[in-house]
C-alpha positions in Angstrom: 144.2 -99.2 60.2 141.0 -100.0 61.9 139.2 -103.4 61.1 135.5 -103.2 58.8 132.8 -106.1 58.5 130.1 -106.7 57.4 127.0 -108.8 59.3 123.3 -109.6 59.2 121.4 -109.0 62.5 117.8 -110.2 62.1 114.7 -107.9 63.5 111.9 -108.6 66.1 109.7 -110.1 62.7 112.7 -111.6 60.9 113.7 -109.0 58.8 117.3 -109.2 57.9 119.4 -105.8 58.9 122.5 -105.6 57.2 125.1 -103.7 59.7 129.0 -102.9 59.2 131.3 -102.3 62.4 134.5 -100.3 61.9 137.1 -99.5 64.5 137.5 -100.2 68.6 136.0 -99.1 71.7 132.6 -98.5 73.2 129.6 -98.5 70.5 128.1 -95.4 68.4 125.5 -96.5 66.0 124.6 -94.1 63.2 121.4 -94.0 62.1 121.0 -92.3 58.6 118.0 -90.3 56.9 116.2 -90.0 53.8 118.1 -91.3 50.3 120.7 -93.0 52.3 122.0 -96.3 53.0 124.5 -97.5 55.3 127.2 -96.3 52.9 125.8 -92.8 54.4 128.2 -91.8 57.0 131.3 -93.8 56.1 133.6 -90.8 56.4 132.9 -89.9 60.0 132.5 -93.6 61.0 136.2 -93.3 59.7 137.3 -90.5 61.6 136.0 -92.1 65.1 137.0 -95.7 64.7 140.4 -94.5 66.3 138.4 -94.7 69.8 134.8 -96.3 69.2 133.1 -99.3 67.5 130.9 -97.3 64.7 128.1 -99.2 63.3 126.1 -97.8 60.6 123.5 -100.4 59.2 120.6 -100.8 55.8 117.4 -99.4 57.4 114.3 -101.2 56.6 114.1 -101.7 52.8 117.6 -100.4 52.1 120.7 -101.9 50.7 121.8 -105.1 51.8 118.3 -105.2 54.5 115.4 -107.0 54.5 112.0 -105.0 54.2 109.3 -107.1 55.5 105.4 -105.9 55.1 103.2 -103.8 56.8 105.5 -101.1 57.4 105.2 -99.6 60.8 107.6 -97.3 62.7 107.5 -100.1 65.8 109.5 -102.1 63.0 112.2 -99.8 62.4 112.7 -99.1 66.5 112.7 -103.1 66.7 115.3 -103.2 63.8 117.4 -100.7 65.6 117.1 -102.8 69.1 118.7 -106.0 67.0 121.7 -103.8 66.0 122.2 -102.2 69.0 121.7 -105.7 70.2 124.2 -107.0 68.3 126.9 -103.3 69.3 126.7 -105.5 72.6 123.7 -104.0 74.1 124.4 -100.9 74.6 125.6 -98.2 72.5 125.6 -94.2 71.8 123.6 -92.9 68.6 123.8 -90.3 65.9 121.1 -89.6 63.8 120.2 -87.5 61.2 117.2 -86.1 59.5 114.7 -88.5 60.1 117.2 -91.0 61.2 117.7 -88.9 64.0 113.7 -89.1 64.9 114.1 -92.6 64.8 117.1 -92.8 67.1 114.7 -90.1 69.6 111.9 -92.4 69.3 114.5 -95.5 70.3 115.8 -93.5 73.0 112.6 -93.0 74.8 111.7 -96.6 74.9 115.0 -98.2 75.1 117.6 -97.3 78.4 120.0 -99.1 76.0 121.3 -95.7 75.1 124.1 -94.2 76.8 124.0 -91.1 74.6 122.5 -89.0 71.8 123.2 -86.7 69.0 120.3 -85.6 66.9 121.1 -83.8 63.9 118.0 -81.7 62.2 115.0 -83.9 63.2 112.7 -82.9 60.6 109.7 -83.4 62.7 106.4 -82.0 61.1 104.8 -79.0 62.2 101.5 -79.7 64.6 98.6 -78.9 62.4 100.0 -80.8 59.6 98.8 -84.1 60.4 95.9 -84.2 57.5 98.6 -82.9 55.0 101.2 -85.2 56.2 98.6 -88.7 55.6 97.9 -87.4 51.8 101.8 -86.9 51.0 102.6 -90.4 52.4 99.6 -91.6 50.7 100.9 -89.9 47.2 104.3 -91.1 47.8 103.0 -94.8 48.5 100.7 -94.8 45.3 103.8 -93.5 43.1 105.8 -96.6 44.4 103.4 -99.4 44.6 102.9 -98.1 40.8 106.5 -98.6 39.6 106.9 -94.5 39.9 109.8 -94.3 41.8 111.2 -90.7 39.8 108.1 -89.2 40.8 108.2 -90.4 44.4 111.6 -88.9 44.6 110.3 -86.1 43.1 107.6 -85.5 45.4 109.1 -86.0 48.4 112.5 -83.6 47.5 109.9 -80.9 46.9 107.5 -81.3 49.7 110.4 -81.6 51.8 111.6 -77.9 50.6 113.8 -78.2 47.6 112.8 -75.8 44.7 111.2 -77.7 41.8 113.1 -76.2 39.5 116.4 -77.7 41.1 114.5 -81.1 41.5 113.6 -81.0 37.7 117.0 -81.2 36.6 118.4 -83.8 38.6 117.2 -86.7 36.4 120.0 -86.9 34.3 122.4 -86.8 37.4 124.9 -90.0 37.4 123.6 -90.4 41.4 119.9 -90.0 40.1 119.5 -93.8 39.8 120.1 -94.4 43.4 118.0 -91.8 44.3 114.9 -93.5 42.8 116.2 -96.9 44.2 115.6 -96.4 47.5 112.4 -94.5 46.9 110.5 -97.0 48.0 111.7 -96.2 51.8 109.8 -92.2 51.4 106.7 -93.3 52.8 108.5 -94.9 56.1 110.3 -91.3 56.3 106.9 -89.6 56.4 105.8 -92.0 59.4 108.6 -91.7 61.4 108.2 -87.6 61.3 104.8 -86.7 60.7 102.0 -85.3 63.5 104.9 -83.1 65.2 107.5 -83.2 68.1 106.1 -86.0 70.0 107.2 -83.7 73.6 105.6 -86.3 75.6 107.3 -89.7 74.5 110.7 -87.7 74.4 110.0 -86.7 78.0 111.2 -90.2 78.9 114.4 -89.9 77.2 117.1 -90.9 80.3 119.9 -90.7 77.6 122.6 -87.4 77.7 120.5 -85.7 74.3 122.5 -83.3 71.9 120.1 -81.5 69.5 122.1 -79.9 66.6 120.9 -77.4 64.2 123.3 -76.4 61.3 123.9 -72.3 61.4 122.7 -72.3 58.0 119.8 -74.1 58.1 116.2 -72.8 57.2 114.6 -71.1 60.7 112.0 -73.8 60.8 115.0 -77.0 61.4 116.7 -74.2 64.3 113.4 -74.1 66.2 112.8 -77.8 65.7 115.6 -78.7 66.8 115.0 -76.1 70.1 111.8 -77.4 70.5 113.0 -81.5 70.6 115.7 -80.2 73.2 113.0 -78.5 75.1 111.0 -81.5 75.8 114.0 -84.1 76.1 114.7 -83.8 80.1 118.4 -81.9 80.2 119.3 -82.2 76.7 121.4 -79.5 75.2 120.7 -77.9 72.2 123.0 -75.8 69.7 123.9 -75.1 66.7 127.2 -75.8 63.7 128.3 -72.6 62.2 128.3 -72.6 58.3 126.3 -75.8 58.3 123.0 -76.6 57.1 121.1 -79.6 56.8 123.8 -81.4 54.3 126.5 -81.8 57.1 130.2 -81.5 56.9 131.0 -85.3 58.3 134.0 -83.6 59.8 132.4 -81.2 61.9 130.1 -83.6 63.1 132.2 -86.0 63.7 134.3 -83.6 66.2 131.1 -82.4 67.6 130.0 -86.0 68.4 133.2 -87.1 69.8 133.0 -84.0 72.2 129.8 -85.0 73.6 130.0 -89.2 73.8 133.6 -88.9 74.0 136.4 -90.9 71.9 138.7 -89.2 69.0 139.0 -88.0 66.1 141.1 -88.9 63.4 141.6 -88.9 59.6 
């Protein structure tokens, strides 16, 4: 059985990040996306314990974590510097969704990294930079206004989810979580908005794996291409019968490959 705790690191401003290490070996931090926590993860953290130190932390305004204002993405890179700070100074990351933006935009100011996996960066398209500062400012006005069901709302379908599916989530048992960590779906919007950034991932030194699922919309496969594209010698590729909602098993085999370790459970 592999050892868990739990421990507060504490950010570049002060902010509290609440981080929890399972297993032994070199460090993989997991950085998670929209709607999630640190809980996000827990079963692939599992499976790779066997031959690495996994830590998967509260981002900003999450969980057990601090969320100290302005909001800026510099904040959530320095928050991620403290834990990796903390993983001993070094560590490999896996990210997804816009957790996996924020672990490229680490990467290319940090040589702390020994090794990437981006999962589905959901980068914004180029010309969208007008649309993407109204959504964030629609999602900030529905929190700041105690509207956290319709800042959920929102985001699931600008984000691509049919509004017909949204509408009937409500009076799902998980809905409640949901529209607790609303308050984070403006940070999302910042950390992916104005496009791939090609030239700040053009410093990347990190091995970079950029992952598609096979059964992902189009637009997250070229994403993903493009992001490998401008990363110097990153590979990119794609998980049959996946699509942007992971199989923590596959992934888990598929990061082990490329950082090395095991796999168990």
């Amino acid at each position: 059985m592999t050892t868990r705790s739990v421990e507060t690191v504490r950010s570049a401003d002060g902010t509290t990040v609440a981080v929890e290490r399972e297993g032994d070996g070199p460090a993989l931090v997991v950085v998670a996306g929209a709607f999630c926590d640190r809980t996000a993860f827990a079963g692939m953290a599992g499976m790779l314990a066997g031959g690495r130190t996994v830590f998967r932390y509260d981002r900003r305004g999450r969980g057990d974590s601090g969320n100290t204002l302005p909001y800026s993405v510099d904040r959530e890179i320095e928050d991620l510097a403290a834990v990796v700070a903390a993983a001993g100074g070094s560590a490999a990351l896996c990210g997804h969704s816009s957790g996996a933006a924020l672990a490229l935009e680490f990467a290319a100011r940090s040589a702390a990294v020994t090794a990437l996996v981006a999962y589905e960066p959901p980068y914004a398209a180029d010309d969208t930079s007008a649309e993407d500062d109204r959504f964030r400012r629609e999602l900030t006005e529905a929190v700041d206004t105690g509207r956290l069901g319709d800042a959920a709302r929102l985001f699931l379908v600008q984000t691509g989810m049919p509004a017909e599916a949204v509408a009937g989530m409500a009076a799902a048992p998980w809905w409640p979580r949901m529209e607790a960590l609303a308050p984070t779906l403006p940070y999302e919007v910042a950390v992916v908005g104005g496009g791939v950034p090609a030239a700040r991932l053009a410093t990347i030194t990190a091995p970079t794996l950029v992952l598609a699922g096979g059964n992902s919309s189009t637009w997250f496969r070229d994403t993903a291409r493009a992001v490998a594209a401008a990363v110097p010698g990153a590979r990119d590729g794609e998980l049959p019968d996946q699509d942007h909602n992971v199989d923590e098993k596959v992934l888990a085999a598929t990061v082990s490959d490329f950082v090395g370790g095991s796999v168990g459970g």
